[in-house]
C-alpha positions as CSV (number, residue, x, y, z in Angstrom):
1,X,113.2,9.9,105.4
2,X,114.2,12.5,107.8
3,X,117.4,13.8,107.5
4,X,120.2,13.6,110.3
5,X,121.5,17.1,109.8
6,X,120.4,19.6,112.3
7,X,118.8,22.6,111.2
8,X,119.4,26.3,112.0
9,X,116.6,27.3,114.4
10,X,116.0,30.8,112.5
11,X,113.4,30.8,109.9
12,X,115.7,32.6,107.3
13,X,119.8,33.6,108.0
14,X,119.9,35.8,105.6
15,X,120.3,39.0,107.9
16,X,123.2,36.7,110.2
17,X,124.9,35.7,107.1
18,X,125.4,39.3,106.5
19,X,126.1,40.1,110.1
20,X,128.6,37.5,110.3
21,X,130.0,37.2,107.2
22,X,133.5,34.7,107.0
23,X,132.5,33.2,110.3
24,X,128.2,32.4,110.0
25,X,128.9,28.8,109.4
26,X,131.8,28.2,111.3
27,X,129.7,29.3,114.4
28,X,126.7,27.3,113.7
29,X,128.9,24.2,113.1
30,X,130.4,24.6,116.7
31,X,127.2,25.7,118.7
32,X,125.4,22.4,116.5
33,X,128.0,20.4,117.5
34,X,128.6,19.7,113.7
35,X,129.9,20.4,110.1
36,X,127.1,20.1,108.5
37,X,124.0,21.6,108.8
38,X,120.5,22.5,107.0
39,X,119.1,26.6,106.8
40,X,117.5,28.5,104.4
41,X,119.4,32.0,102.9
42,X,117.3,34.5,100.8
43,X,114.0,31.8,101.7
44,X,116.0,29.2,99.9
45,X,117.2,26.1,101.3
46,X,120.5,25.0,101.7
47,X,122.9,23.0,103.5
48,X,125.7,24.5,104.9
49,X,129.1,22.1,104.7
50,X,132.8,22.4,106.3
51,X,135.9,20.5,106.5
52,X,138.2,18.0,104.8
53,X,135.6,15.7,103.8
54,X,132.9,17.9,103.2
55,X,135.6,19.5,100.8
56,X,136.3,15.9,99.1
57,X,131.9,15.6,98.5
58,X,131.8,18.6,97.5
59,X,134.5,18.8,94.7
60,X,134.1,15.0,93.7
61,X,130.3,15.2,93.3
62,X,127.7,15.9,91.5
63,X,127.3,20.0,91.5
64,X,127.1,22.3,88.7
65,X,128.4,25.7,89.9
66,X,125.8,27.9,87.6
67,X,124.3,30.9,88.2
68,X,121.9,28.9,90.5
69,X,124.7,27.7,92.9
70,X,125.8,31.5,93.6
71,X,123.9,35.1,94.2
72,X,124.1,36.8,90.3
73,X,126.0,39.5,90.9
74,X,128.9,37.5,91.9
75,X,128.4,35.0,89.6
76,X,128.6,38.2,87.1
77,X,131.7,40.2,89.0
78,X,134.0,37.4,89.6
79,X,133.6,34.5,86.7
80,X,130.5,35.3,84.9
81,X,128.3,33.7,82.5
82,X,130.3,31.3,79.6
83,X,133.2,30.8,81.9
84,X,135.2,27.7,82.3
85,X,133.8,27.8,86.1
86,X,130.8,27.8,84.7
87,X,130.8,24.4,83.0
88,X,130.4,21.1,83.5
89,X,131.2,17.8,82.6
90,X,133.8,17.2,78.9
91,X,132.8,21.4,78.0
92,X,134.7,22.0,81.3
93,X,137.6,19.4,81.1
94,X,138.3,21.1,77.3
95,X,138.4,24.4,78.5
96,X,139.9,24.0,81.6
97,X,142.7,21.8,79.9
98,X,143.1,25.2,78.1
99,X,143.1,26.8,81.4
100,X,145.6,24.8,83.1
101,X,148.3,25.1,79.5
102,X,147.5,29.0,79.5
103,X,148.3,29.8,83.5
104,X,149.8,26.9,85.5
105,X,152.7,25.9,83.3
106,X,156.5,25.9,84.4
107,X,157.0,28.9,82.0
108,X,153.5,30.8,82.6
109,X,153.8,30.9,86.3
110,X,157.7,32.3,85.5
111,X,157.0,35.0,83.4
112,X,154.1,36.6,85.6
113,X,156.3,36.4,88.5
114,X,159.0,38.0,87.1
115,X,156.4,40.8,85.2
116,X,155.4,41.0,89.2
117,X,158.9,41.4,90.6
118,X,159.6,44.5,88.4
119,X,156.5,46.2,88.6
120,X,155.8,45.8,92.1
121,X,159.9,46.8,93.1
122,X,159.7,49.6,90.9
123,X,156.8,51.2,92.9
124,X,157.9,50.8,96.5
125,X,160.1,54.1,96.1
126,X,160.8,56.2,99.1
127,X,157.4,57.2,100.6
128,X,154.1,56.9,101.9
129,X,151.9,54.2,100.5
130,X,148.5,52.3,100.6
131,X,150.2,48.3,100.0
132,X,146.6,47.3,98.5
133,X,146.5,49.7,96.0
134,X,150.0,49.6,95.1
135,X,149.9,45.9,94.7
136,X,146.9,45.8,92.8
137,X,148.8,48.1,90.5
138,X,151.6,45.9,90.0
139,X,150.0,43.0,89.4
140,X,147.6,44.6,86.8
141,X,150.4,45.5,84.8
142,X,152.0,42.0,85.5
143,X,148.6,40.4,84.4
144,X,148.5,42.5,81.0
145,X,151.8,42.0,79.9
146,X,151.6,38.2,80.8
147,X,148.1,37.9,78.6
148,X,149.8,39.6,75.1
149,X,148.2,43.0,75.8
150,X,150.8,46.2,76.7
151,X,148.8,48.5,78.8
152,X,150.9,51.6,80.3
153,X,150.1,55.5,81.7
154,X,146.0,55.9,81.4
155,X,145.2,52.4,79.8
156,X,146.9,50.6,82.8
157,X,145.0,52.9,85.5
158,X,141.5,52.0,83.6
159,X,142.1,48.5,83.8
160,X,143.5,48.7,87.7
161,X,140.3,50.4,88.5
162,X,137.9,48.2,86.5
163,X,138.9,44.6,88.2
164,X,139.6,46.6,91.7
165,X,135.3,47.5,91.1
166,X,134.7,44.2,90.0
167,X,136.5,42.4,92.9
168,X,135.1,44.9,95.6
169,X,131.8,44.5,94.2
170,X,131.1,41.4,94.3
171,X,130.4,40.9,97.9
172,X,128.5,43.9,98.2
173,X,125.5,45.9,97.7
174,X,124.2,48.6,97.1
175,X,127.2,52.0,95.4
176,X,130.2,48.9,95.6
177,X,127.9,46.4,93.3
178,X,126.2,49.5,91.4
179,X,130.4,50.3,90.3
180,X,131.6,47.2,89.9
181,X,128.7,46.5,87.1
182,X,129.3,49.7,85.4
183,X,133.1,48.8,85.3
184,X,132.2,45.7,84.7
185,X,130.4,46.6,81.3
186,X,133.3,49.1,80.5
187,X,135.6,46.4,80.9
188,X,133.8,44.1,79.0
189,X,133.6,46.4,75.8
190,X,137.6,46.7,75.8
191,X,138.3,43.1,76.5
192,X,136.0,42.2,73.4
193,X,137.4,44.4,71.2
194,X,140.9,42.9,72.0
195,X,139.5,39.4,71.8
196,X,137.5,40.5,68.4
197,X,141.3,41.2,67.4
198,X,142.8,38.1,68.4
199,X,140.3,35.6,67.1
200,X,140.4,37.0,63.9
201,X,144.1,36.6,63.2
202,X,145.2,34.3,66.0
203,X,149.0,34.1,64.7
204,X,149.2,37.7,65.3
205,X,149.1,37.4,68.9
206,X,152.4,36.8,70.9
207,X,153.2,33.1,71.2
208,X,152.7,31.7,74.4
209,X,150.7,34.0,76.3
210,X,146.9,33.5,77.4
211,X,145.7,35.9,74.3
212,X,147.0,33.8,72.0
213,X,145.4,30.6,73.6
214,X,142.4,32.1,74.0
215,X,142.2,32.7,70.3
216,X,143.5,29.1,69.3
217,X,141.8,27.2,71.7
218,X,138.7,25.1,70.6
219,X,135.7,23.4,72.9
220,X,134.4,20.1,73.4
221,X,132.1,21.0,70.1
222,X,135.3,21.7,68.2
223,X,134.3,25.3,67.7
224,X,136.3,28.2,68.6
225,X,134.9,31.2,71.7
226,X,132.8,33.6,70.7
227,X,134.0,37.3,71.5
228,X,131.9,37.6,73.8
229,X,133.2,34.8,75.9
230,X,136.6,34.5,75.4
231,X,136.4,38.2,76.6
232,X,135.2,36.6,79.7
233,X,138.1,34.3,79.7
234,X,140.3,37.1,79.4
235,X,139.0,39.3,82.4
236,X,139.0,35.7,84.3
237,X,143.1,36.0,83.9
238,X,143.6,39.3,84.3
239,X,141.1,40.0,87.7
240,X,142.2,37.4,90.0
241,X,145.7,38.0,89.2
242,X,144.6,41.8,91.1
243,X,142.6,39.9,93.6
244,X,146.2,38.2,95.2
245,X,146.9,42.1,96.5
246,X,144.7,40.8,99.4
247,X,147.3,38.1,100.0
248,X,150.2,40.2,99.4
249,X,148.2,42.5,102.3
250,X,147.7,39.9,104.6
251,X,151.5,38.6,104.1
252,X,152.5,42.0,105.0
253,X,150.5,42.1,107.7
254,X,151.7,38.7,109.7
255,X,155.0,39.7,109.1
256,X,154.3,43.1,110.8
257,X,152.6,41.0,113.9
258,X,155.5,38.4,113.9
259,X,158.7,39.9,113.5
260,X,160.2,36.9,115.1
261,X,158.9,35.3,111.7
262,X,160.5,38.3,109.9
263,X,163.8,37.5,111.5
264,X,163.1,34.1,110.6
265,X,162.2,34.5,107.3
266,X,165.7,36.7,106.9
267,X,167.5,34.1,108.0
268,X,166.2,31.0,105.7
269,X,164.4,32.4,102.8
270,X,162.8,28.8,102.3
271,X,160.9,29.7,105.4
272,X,158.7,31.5,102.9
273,X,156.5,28.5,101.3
274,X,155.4,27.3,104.5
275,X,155.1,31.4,106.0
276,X,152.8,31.8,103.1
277,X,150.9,28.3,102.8
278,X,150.1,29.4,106.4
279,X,148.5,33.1,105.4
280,X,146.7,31.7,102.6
281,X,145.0,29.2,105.2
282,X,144.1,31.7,107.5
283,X,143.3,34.8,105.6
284,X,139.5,35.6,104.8
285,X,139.7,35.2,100.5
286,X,137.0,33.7,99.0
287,X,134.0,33.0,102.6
288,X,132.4,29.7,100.3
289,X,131.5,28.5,97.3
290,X,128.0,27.6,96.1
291,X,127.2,24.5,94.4
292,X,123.2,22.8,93.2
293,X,123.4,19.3,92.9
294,X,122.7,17.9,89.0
295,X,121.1,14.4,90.8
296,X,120.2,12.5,93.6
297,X,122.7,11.1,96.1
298,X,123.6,10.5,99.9
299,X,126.3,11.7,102.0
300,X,126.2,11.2,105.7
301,X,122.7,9.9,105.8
302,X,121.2,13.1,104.2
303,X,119.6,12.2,100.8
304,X,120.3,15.3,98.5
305,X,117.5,15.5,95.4
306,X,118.4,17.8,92.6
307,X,118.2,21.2,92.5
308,X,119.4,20.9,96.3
309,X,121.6,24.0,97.2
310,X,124.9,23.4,99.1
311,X,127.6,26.2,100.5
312,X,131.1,24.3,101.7
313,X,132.8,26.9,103.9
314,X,136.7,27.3,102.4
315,X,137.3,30.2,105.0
316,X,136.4,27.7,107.8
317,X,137.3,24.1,106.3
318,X,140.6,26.1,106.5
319,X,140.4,26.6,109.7
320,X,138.7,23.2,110.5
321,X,139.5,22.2,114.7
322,X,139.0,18.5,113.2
323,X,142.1,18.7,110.9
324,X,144.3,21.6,112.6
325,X,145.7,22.1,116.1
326,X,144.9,25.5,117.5
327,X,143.4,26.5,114.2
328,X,143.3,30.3,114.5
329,X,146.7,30.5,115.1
330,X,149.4,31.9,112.9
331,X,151.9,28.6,112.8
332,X,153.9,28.5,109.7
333,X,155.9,25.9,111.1
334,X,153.0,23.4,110.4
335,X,154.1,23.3,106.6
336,X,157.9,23.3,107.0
337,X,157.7,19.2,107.0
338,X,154.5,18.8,104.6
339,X,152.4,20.2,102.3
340,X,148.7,20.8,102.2
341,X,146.1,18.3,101.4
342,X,144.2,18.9,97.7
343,X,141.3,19.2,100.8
344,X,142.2,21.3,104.5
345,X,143.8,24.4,102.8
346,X,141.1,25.1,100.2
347,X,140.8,29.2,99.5
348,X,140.6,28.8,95.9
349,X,139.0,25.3,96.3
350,X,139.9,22.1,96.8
351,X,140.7,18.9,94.8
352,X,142.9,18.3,91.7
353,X,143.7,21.6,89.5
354,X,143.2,19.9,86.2
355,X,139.8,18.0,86.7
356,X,137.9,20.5,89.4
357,X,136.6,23.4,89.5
358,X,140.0,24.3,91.7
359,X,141.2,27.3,90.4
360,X,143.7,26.9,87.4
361,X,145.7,30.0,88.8
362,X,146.4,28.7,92.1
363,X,150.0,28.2,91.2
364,X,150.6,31.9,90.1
365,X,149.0,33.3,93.3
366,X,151.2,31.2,95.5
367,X,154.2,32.0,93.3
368,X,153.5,35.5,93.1
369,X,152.8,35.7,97.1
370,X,155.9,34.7,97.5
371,X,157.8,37.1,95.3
372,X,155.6,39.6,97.3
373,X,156.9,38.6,100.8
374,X,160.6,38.3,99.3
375,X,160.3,42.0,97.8
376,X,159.0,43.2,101.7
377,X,161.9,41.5,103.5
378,X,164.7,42.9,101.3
379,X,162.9,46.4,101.4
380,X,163.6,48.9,104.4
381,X,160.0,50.6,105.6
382,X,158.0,51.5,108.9
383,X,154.8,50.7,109.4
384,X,152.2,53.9,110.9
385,X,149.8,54.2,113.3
386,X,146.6,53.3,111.5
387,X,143.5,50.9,112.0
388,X,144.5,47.5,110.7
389,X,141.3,45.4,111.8
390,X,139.8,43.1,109.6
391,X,136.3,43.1,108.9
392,X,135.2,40.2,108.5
393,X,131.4,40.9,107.8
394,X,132.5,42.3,104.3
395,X,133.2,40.5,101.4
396,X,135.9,40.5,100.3
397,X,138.3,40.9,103.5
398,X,140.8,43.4,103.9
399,X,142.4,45.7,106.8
400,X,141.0,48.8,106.9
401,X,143.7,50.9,106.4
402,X,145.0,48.8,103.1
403,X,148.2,48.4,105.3
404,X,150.1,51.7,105.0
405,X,153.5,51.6,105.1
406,X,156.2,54.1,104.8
407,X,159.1,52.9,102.6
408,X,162.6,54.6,104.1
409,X,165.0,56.4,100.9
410,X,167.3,53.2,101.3
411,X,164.4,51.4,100.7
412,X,166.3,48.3,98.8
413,X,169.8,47.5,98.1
């Protein structure tokens, strides 16, 4: 049976999904009059997806997010092989129940905030400084000391470096994928030897902190990680915990283009949810997410077989015209009398935390995005001349500059 989808005219969009990066299937939805459509990337087929209800097939059905459903090298930079990302079916409800104790409790979320709030405070002294950098800093050392592990001086810079690599490598080619592998692997070899540790006295590790789980926790076979894969798990706490720097940018950055929001946000600090439920919707995180279908099944007339390749667009189901008024623009205000859907503000996926593959650490990034805008407002600094364009061809999206800012010596009170 034919399917209804319309197809992308070009024979491969390989070269245009390079070109075009956060925005290729956002554009071919609206000049196809649709949100979804059939093309072929790298000679392979797919079917390119956006929107609420594309969001709700996507992360209630039947995909497996393997190396199949995602180019390598990202699969191997940002989750890797063995992760709880990776699996499916009970291996990924037992390790993601894991998942969901180790970073989205009450009392996780708390202490890598306030690990956060220290480190980040203690580093916006009187100056000049790159926000990205410095962030990514801060919430290294956040992420360590929240995990069980105390990294300080040349230790912390290593491990700042090494997921900095891994997360700007793994949208690129060429030198940025060439480091990020070598950190990678350097990485790796540290994280084992901690988890090599851990597993083999598991009482020794401080109570309460994703080390510890790690080394306790069991699969759906009853047997404990490897090394080599709970030292995945570990890197899988520690590196996206970096990776929110790009929010912390991007929250700097609206409230350097707003600062009727500033003034807002100064006034009624519990402006700052909805401020930053509205950055998270619009900034460029995490372009899509890849997903091969395990069987058969139908959704809007197209019959997907298995082995079928599917790419739901998060950057653009974010900005979906179907589900949001004026969807590019910067409206905080939307959120001040609800809350998001589990499906229209998906940048770390979409559906319910404990049974998708919706990122466990959601709740920390929020949380510490907002201790992030809260440290900005209270601190006095001056934003330079300097090129704050996003480009949104590279993966993953940042201003140029890394948002410079020049922090006054009565900085904070």
């Amino acid at each position: 049976m034919a399917s209804p989808l319309p197809r992308d005219p070009a024979p491969d969009a390989s070269i245009a999904f390079l070109r075009e990066g956060y925005d290729f299937i956002r554009r071919r939805c609206e000049r196809l009059g649709t949100d979804a459509f059939r093309a072929r990337i790298g000679l392979r087929p797919v079917v390119c997806v956006r929107g609420p209800e594309a969001a709700e097939m996507f992360y209630g059905g039947p995909f497996t997010r393997g190396h199949a459903a995602m180019p390598p090298s990202t699969v191997s930079l940002l989750q890797d092989y063995g992760s709880v990302q990776s699996l499916d079916g009970e291996a990924h409800r037992a390790r993601k129940a894991t998942w969901m104790r180790m970073v989205a409790s009450d009392g996780a979320v708390e202490d890598v905030v306030r690990r956060f709030g220290a480190a980040f405070a203690a580093r916006l002294t009187p100056g000049t400084h790159r926000l990205h950098r410095l962030a990514q800093a801060a919430l290294c050392e956040a992420a360590c000391g929240w995990a069980g592990i105390r990294q300080e001086g040349r230790a912390l810079r290593r491990r700042t470096g090494e997921m900095a690599a891994m997360i700007e490598g793994a949208g690129g080619f060429g030198p940025r994928q060439a480091k990020g592998q070598v950190l990678r692997a350097r990485s790796e070899h540290w994280a084992r030897a901690v988890m090599t540790q851990a597993l083999a006295d598991p009482e020794a590790s401080p109570g309460g902190t994703p080390l510890r789980a790690l080394a306790t926790h069991r699969d759906a076979d009853g047997r404990p990680l490897s090394p080599s894969v709970a030292a995945v798990e570990l890197l899988n706490v520690i590196r996206p915990t970096v990776a929110v720097a790009r929010y912390v940018v991007f929250s700097a950055l609206h409230l350097h283009e707003r600062p009727d929001w500033r003034e807002r946000l100064g006034r009624d600090p519990a402006l700052v949810s909805p401020f930053v439920t509205e950055m998270r919707r619009l900034a460029p995180f995490i372009p899509a997410m890849g997903g091969v279908a395990r069987e058969g099944f139908t959704w809007r007339g197209h019959e997907f077989a298995e082995g079928d390749w599917v790419l739901l667009d998060l950057f653009g189901t974010s900005r979906d015209p179907g589900a949001w008024a004026a969807p590019d623009d910067f409206r905080p205000e939307r959120f001040e009398d609800r809350a998001p859907t589990p499906y229209d503000v998906v940048p770390q996926g979409a559906g319910a935390y404990a049974t998708t593959h919706r990122c466990p650490g959601e709740r920390a990034t929020v949380a510490l995005t907002e201790a992030a805008v809260r440290r900005l407002l209270a601190t006095d600094y001056a934003v330079p001349e300097q090129d704050l364009r996003v480009p949104l061809h590279r993966f993953p999206a940042v201003p140029r500059s890394g948002f410079v800012l020049e922090v006054s010596p009565r900085a904070t009170p």
